[in-house]
C-alpha positions, 0 to 999 in steps of 0.5 A, a space after each residue: 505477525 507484525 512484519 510486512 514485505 513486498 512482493 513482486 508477481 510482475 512488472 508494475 504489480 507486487 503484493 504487501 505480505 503480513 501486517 501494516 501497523 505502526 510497528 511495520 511501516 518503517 520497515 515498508 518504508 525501507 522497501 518502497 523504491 521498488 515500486 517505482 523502479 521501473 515506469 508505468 503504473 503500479 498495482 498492489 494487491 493487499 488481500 495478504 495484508 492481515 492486520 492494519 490500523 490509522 499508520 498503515 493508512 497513513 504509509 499508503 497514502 504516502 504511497 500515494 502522494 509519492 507516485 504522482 511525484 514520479 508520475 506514476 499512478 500507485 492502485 491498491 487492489 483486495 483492500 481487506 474489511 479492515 483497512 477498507 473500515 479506517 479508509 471509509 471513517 477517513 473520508 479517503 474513498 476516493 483515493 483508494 479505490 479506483 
């Protein structure tokens, strides 16, 4: 696919689409903003992502590191087998699943 986008299924709660990878965390990164337009917590589901690898993780942790600095707690949500794979081998348990 190697393409993402974001979807938006409510106030604070949205869906990443399509592939997290090095070749498309550039264009996630164009389109973050919207998760922090609007105040409140923010929930992402990722069961739509279908590919991901170590610059995804990366892009999610910046996410992360992002919504504390708006004050804003950012959850992820359905973490598909392979992305929950390069979380455990990271040692990141703790900051992505709550």
């Amino acid at each position: 696919m190697e393409t993402v986008r974001i979807e938006t299924l409510g106030p604070g709660h949205y869906q990443l689409i399509g592939d997290l990878t090095f070749d498309t965390v550039a264009a996630l990164c164009k389109q973050k903003k919207v998760f922090f337009r609007q105040q409140g917590d923010v929930l992402v589901d990722l069961s739509l992502v279908t590919k991901a690898d170590s610059a995804g993780l990366a892009c999610l942790l910046e996410l992360i590191r992002q919504a504390k600095s708006h004050g804003v707690e950012i959850r992820f949500d359905n973490i598909q087998k392979q992305l929950r794979s390069l979380v455990r081998v990271s040692g990141l348990d703790k900051l992505m699943t709550h």
